[in-house]
N, C-alpha and C positions, 0 to 999 in steps of 0.2 A: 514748414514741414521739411525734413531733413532727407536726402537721399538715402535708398538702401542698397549700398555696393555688395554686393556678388562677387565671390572671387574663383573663376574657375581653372580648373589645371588644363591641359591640352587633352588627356582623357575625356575631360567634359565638355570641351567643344566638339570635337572628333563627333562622339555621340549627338549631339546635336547639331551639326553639321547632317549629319546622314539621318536624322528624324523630320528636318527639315524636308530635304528632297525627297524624302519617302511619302510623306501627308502631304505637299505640295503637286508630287507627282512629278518632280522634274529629271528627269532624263540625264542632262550633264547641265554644266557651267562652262561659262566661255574661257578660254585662257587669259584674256584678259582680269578676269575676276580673280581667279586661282593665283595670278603671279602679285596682283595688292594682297592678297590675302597672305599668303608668302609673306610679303615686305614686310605687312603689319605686325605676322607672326615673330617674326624675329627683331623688329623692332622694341617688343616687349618681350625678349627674352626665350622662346620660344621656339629655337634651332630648330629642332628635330620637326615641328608641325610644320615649319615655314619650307622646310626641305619638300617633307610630305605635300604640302598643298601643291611644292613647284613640282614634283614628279609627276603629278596627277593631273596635274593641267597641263605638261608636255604630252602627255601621253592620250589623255580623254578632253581632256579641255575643248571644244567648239571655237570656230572663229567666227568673228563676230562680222568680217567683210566676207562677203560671196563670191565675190568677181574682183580679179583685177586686169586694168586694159596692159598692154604691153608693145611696143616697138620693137622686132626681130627681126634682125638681120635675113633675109632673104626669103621672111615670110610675110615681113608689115606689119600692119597692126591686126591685135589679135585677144580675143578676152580669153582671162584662165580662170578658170573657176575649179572648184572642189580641192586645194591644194593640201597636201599632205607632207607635211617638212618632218627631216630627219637632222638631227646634230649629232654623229657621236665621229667628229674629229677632224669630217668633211661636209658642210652645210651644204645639204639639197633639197628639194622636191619635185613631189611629180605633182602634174597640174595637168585638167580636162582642157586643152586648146578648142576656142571656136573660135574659127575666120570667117569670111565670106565663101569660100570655098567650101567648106565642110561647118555647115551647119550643126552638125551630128556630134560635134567633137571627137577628141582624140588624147588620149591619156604621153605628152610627150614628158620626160626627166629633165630638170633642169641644176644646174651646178650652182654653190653661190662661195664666191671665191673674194674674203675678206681678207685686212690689211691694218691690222691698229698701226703701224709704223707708217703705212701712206695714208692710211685716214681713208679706207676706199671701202667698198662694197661693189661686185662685178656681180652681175647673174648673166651663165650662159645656158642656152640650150645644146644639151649634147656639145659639150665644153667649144664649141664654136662660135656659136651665133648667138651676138651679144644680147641680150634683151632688158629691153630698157621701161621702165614704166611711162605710159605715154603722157599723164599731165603728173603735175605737181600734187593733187590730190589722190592718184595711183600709188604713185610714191610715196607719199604721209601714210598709207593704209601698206602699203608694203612693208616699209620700216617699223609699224605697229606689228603686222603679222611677225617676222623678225624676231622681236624682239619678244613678243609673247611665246614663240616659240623657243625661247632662250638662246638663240643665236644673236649677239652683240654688234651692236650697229656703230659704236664709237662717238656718237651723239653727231653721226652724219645728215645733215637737213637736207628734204626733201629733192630741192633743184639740185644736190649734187649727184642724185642719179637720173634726173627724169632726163627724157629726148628733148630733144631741144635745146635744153640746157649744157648735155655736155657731149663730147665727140670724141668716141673712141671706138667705135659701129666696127672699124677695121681689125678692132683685135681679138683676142679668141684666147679661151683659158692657158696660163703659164704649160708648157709642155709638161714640167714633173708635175705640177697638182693636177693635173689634166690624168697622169699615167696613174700617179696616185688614188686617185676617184674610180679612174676604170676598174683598176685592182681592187679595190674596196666593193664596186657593183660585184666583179665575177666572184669575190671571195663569198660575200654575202646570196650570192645566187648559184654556187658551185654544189652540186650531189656530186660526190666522184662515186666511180664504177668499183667496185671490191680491189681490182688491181691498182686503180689510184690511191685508195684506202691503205693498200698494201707498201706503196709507192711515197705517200706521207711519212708515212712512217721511217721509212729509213732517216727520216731527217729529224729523229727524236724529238725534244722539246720547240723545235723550231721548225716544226710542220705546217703551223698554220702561219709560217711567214712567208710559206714557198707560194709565189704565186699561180694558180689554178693552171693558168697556159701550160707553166714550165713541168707540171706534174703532168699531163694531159702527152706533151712531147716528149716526156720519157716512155710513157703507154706505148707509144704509138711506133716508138725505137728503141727498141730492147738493142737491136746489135750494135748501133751506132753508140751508144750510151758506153755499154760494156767494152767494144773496139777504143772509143776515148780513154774510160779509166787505164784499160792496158798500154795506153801512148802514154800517160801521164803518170804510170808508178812500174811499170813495165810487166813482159810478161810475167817473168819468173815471181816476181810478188805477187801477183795479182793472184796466182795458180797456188802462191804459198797459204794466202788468207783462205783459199777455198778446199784447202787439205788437200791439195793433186800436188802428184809427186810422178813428174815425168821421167 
């Protein structure tokens, strides 16, 4: 008895893809699932679905580990759970910390500061305090999370991040990706006030490159700001831009 192949376009999985989860009753899929399905999709030609599935597992995809333990500098050892990774240029997440201390946990940010030229992977907490996954099997589920969340691990094995294994506790995020990261946190958490809105603006197409601080400290120095441009183009110009005619 002969096989009967079925040939479907990506319209017709899509649709059943989501007739599935609808009569199943399932809620989401892990990312781990979404990014083979990914693979698969583009392995048989399939761009655009293979795209779709990874956007979707970035974004809604479930992880598949709960907890992982971790080594932090000047905290110990400590489980995080509920992690929530973000990739768009600077890999972070924030993660529910529980110690011995604080049973309760506590939602702290963590930085992940990667190197295809060293072959590295760093995660710090608040670009300081190095944090290390505390066994080898932390580490395998970390690099999984990683990677399902589409952040590229360079095919680095487990013991070259766990404690124990390697020594670097002393060091603390490079100072520019460090200032880089801040700047990305305030940009992405910045409301400005109608006067900083107004204050962007003078810097036309390259408004949102001004970082939040430096808008916030022009607010705040109207005279000092204007007393500089007039040391720096003098008075007599500065009175000419503004039509005064002493």
């Amino acid at each position: 008895m002969s096989k009967k192949i079925i040939k479907l376009t990506e319209k017709d999985i899509e649709s059943l893809v989501e007739k599935i989860i609808k009569e199943e009753d399932i809620s989401e899929l892990d990312k781990k699932t979404y990014t083979s399905a990914a693979t698969k999709a583009r392995e048989r030609g399939m761009g655009k679905l293979g795209d779709k599935f990874a956007a979707h597992g970035r974004e809604h995809g479930t992880n598949i580990v709960d907890s992982i333990s971790f080594d932090i500098k000047h905290m110990g050892t400590v489980v995080v759970k509920n992690m929530d990774f973000k990739n768009d240029g600077s890999p972070s997440f924030v993660g529910e910390v529980v110690s011995d201390d604080d049973k309760n946990g506590k939602k702290y940010s963590f930085q992940i500061f990667t190197s295809e030229r060293n072959n590295e992977i760093k995660t710090f907490l608040h670009g300081n305090n190095v944090s290390l996954p505390s066994t080898v099997k932390d580490a395998r589920d970390y690099i999984q999370l990683l990677n399902d969340n589409g952040i590229d691990t360079f095919g680095i094995r487990p013991k070259q991040i766990t404690s124990g294994y390697v020594n670097y506790m002393s060091e603390s995020l490079p100072k520019k990706e460090r200032e880089r990261q801040e700047t990305n946190y305030r940009k992405s958490s910045f409301e400005p006030y109608k006067r900083e809105g107004q204050l962007m603006d003078i810097f036309g197409p390259y408004k949102d490159d001004v970082p939040p601080n430096v808008i916030s400290y022009m607010r705040k120095n109207p005279a000092l700001i204007i007393k500089r441009l007039e040391q720096v183009y003098g008075r007599e110009t500065v009175l000419r831009y503004l039509g005064i005619n002493e």
